[in-house]
N, C-alpha and C positions, 0 to 999 in steps of 0.2 A: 230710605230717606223719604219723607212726606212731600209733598207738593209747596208747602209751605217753603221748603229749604232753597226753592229753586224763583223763592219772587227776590226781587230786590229790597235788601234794607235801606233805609233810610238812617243818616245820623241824629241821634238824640240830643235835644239841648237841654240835656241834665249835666250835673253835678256830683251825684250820691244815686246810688243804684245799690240793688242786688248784687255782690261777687257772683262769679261765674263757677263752674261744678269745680275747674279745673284750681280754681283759686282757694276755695273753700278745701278740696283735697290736700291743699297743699298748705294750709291754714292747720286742718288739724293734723298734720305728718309733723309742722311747727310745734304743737304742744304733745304730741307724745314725745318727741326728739325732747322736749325743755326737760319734761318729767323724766324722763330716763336719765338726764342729765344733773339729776339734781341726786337723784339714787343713785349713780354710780360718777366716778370719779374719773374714771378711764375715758368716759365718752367724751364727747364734742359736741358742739353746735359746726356745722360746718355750710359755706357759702359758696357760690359759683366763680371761679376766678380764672380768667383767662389772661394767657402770659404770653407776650410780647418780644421778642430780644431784637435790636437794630442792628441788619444785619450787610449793611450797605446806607450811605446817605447820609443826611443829620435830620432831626426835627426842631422846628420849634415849639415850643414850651407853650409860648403864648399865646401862639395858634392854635397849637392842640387845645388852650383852655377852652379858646373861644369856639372851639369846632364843638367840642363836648357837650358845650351849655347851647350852640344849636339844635342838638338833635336831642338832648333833655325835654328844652321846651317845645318842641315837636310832639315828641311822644310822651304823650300823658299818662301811662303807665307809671312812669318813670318819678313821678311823684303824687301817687296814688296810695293811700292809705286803708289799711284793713282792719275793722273794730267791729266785734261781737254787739248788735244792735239788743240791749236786754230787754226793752220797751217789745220791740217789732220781731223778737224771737230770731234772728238772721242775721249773716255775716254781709255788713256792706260796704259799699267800698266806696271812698271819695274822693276828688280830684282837687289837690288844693294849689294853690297861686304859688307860679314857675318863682325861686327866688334863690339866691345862692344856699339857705340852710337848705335846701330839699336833697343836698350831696356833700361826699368829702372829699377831702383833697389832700395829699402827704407827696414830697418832694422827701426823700432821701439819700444821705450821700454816703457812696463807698469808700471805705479806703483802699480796698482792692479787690480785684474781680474774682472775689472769694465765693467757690461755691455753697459751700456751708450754711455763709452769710446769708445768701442770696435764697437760699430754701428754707432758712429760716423766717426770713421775710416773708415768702411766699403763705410760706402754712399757717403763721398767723394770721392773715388775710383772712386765709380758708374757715380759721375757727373765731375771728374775731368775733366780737358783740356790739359793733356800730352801728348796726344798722335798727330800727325801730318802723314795724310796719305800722304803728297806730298813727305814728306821723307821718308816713309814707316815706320815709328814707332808707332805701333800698337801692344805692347803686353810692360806691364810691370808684377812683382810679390813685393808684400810689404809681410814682415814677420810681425809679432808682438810678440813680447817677454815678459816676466814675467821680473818685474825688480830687483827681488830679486835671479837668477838666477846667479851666480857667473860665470860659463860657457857660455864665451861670443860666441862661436862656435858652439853654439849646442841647439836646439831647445825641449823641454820639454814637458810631459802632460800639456793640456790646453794652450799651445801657438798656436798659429794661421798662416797659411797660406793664403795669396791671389794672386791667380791669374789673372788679367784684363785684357782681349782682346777688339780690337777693334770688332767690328762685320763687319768688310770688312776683317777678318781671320779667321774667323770660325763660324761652326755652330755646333749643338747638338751632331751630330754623330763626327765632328771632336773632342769635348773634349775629350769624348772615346777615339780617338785616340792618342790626347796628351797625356791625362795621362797615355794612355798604353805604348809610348813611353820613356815617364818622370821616370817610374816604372823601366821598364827594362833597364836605361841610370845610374839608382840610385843605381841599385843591381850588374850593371855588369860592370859600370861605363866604359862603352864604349856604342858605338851603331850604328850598322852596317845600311851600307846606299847604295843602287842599284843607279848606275852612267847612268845605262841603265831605271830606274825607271820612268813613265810619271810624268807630275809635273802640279802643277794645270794654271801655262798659257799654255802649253801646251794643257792641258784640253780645255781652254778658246778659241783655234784657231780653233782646233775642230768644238766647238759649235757653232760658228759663221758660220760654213758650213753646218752642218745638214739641211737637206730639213724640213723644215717647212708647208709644204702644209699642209699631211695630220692632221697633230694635231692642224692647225688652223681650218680646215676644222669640227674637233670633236668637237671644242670650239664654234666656230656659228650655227653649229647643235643643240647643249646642250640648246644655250641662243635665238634660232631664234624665240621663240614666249614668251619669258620674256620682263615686263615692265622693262626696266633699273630704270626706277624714285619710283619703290616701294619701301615703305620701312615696315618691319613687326613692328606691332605696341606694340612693347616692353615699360614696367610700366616707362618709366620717369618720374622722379620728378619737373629736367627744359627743357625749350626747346630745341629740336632736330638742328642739327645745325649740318654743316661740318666742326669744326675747329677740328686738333685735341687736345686733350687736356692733363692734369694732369692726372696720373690714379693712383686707391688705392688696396689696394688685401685685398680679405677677405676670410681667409681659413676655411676649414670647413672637418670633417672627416663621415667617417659612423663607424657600430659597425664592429668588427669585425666576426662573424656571417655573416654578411649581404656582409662583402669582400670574404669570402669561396666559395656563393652561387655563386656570379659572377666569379670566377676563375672557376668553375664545371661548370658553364655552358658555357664559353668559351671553356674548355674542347671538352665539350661535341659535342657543334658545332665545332670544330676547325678553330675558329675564331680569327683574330687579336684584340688587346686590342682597338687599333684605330676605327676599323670597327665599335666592339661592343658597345664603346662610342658615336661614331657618331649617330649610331642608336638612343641610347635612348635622345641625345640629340633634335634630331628632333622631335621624339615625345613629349619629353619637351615644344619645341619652340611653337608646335603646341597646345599642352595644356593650353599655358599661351598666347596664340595670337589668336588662331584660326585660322589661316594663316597655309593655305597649300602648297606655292608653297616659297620654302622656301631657302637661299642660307648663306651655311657657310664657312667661308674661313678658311684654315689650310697651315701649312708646307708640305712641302713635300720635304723625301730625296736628289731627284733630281740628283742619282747616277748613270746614264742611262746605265753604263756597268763593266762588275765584276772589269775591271782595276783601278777604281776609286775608291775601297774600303778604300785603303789605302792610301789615299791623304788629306793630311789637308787642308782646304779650304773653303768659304761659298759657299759649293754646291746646298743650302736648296731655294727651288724656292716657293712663294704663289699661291695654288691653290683653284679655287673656286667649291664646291659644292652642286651643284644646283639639289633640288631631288622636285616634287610635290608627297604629299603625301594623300594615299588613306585612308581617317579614317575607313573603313569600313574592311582593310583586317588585317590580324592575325598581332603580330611581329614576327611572324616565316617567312611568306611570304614575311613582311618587311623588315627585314634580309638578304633575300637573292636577294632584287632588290639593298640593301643598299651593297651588296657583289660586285654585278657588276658593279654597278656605280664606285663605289672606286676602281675596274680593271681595267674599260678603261678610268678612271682618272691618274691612274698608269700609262699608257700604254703613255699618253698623257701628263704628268707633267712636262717634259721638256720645253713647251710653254712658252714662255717670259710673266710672269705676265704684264708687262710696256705694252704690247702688246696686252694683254687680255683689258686692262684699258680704251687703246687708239680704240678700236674697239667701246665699249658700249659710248664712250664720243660720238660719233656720232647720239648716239641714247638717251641721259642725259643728263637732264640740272645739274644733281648729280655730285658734284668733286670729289670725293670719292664711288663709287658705291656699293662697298663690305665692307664697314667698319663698317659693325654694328654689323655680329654675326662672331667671330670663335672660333674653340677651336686648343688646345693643348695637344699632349697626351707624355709624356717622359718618358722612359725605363732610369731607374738612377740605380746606384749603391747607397745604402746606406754609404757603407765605403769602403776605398782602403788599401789593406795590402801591404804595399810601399815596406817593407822590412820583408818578414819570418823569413830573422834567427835573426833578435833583435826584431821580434815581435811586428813592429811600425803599429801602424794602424791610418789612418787616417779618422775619419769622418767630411762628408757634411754637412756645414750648410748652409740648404734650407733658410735663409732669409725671404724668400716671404709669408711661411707658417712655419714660426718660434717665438714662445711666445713673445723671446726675443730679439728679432731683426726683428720688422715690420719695414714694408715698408709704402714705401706712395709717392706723389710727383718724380712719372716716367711719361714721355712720351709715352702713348699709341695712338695707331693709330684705334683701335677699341672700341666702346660702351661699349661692352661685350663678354669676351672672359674666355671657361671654361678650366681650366688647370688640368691634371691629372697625376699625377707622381706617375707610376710604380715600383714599388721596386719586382723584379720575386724572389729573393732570399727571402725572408721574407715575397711573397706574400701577399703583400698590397699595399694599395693607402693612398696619400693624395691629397685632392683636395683644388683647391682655384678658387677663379672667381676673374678675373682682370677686373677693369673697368672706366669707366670715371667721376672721382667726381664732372664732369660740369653738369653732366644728371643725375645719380644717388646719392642717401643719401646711407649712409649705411646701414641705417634699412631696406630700400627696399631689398639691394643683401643678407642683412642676409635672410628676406624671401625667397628670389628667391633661395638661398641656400637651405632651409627646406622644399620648395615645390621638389627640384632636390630630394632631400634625399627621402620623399614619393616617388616620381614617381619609383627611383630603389626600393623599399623596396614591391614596389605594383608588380615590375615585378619580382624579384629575391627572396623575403624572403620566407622562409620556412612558414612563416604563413599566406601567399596569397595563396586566391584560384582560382588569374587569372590563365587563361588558354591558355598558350605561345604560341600553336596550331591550336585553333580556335576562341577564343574570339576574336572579331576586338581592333584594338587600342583606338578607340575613347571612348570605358572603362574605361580602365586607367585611373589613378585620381591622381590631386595634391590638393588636396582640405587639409588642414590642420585640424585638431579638434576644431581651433577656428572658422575659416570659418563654420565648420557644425554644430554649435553649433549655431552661429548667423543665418545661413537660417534657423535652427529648431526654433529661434526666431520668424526672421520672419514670419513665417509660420504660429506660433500657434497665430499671432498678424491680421494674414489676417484671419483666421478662428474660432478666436473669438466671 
């Protein structure tokens, strides 16, 4: 990071600016998604939607209005418009006058708490076409209601909230901060707003200045003796191809025993949930490929200075992790080279992914260079206590990893990617693998599931006798019981 990154910004009193790298990436991911969408019939547009169910309490309706259109005209994201400048060559973005078109609104009633119904709802959401970033209308909320409810103001156990953002207004850590602000707009029904506060174009003008050198200069260092055209050779069922395509999620949990041992041993190192996912991820990839030199792509915050904690925004930038792994040394040792890498990838994250892309396209005949492995690691709340003194609580329905509301038929941009959602209150995980149903069956990622699930159970269970210290990696086993039951076939069928 330059010296530059560490003075204090100042808030700009503009209007119309530059988009930020993060915006413009996510700009054009918008018109390749249109284009695919327009060739192919199967696809989607799809949207950010966060699901709500009351699960204790009541709300009010009218409250919640007014709470919402607090923290709209707060954050200026929130109706912020993205339009190809043809004049000025650039994507730029502008802040137009807070008014009720800048959002929508839908009140629907149930006739019964039909699951079906209610995921049908949902997925429309997901694929709707409401939103319009030329006029900056990127965020709506749909209620859904119990139809037998006589109280038409007021929301009930088992009625639903959704939220839909566009994803050119937020990312992970801003819903935290929406809903932190939604909470405290709801309970104090007001919500205080800094006029002197930086604002996320302002952010964006910024970023446009930061010297670049040295963190392009960490990015060709990392990749200076990497084939761009490799690719690790993961179980497909059809051929490998660059389109991107449809994807499905298949979740899968561990015991809870076996989530204690990795929370103690995160502890223990005092290590990030990220970090120590990563890890065993790689050792995964390398289990099931044999491929050592190995690259997985992830989010990253992309928050580069304390000033920016508090800004709704899509600050979250793609970055790639590229590690060659030693099968010979401990995961303890692993660990700690897996530590520093993710440091001065930190240190480095800022880099315009579009940038990273357009370097290795020089050196690939691959359109897509990184799109085969990432993962995802999410710090969630389980549930939000909106209101204490009525006691309303709100929980999250994860969809993705929900009995009753599967997914299927999204847009992904990757192969295979492993998702991990953190719950620290309740210390636990759910996992799911999202992936592309052009390449994979399901029965395949259910295994790939069961093999993930041995690989931690071989490093982390109380009933392994690996040794985290000095036994090398290349130990570690995914090998399932039916697998070693068929080589002890084979075996006794060659020695015969």
């Amino acid at each position: 990071m330059t010296n530059e990154s560490n003075e204090e910004w100042k808030r700009l009193n503009i209007l119309k600016g530059k988009c930020s790298f993060s915006q413009e990436r996510i700009w054009i991911d918008e018109q390749i998604r249109e284009s695919l969408i327009k060739n192919d019939e199967n696809l989607y547009n799809y949207n950010r939607v966060i699901v709500y169910k009351i699960d204790d309490g009541y709300l009010s309706i009218k409250r919640l209005h007014k709470s919402i259109e607090l923290v709209l005209n707060k954050h200026e994201i929130f109706r912020t418009s993205l339009e190809y400048d043809l004049n000025e060559n650039y994507l730029k973005q502008t802040i137009n006058k807070f008014d009720k078109d800048n959002y929508s609104y839908r009140l629907t009633y149930l006739n019964d708490n039909n699951i079906e119904t209610i995921n049908k709802l949902i997925y429309n959401e997901e694929i709707s076409t409401d939103f319009d970033l030329n006029k900056g209308k990127i965020f709506r909320y749909h209620l859904l209601k119990q139809m037998n409810d006589d109280n038409k103001n007021t929301l009930f156990k088992n009625d639903y909230i959704l939220f839909i953002f566009h994803h050119s207004s937020i990312d992970q850590y801003s819903i935290y901060l929406f809903l932190k602000d939604l909470t405290n707009a709801y309970q104090n029904e007001k919500l205080n707003s800094n006029e002197n506060q930086l604002r996320f174009i302002d952010y964006s003008q910024y970023e446009r200045q930061l010297d670049l050198t040295n963190s392009e200069e960490f990015w060709i260092n990392l990749f200076s003796d990497y084939n761009f055209n490799h690719q690790i050779k993961l179980p497909y069922d059809n051929k490998l191809n660059d389109i991107i395509s449809t994807g499905s999620f298949y979740a899968f949990n561990i015991d809870p025993s076996l989530t204690r041992q990795i929370f103690r041993y995160k502890q223990k190192l005092n290590i990030n949930l990220f970090r120590l996912f990563l890890s065993t991820y790689y050792i995964y990839l390398f289990k099931l490929t044999q491929d050592t030199d190995i690259c997985i792509t992830s989010m990253a915050q992309n928050r580069i200075k304390q000033q920016l904690n508090n800004i709704i925004g899509p600050f979250e930038n793609l970055n790639v992790y590229r590690h060659e792994l030693d099968p010979h040394e401990s995961f303890t040792k692993f660990i700690e080279k897996i530590q520093n890498l993710t440091s001065l990838i930190k240190d480095n994250s800022y880099y315009p992914y579009q940038n990273l892309i357009s370097y290795t396209r020089k050196y690939s005949s691959i359109k897509y260079p990184f799109n085969q492995i990432s993962i995802r690691v999410i710090i969630d709340d389980y549930q939000l206590n909106f209101d204490l003194d009525k006691n309303l609580i709100l929980k999250q329905i994860l969809f993705r990893n929900h009995q009753l509301f599967k997914r299927d038929d999204k847009l992904t941009p990757f192969h295979l990617t492993l998702n991990i959602i953190c719950y620290l209150d309740k210390q636990s995980f759910e996992f799911y693998f999202e992936y592309s149903n052009k390449l994979f069956e399901e029965k395949t990622i259910e295994l790939l599931s069961q093999r993930y699930i041995k690989l931690l159970k071989h490093l982390f269970d109380v009933s392994s006798n690996f040794d985290l210290d000095d036994e090398p990696i290349y130990k570690l086993s995914i090998i399932l019981p039916d697998d070693e039951r068929l080589m002890q076939n084979i075996n006794n069928v060659n020695y015969s």
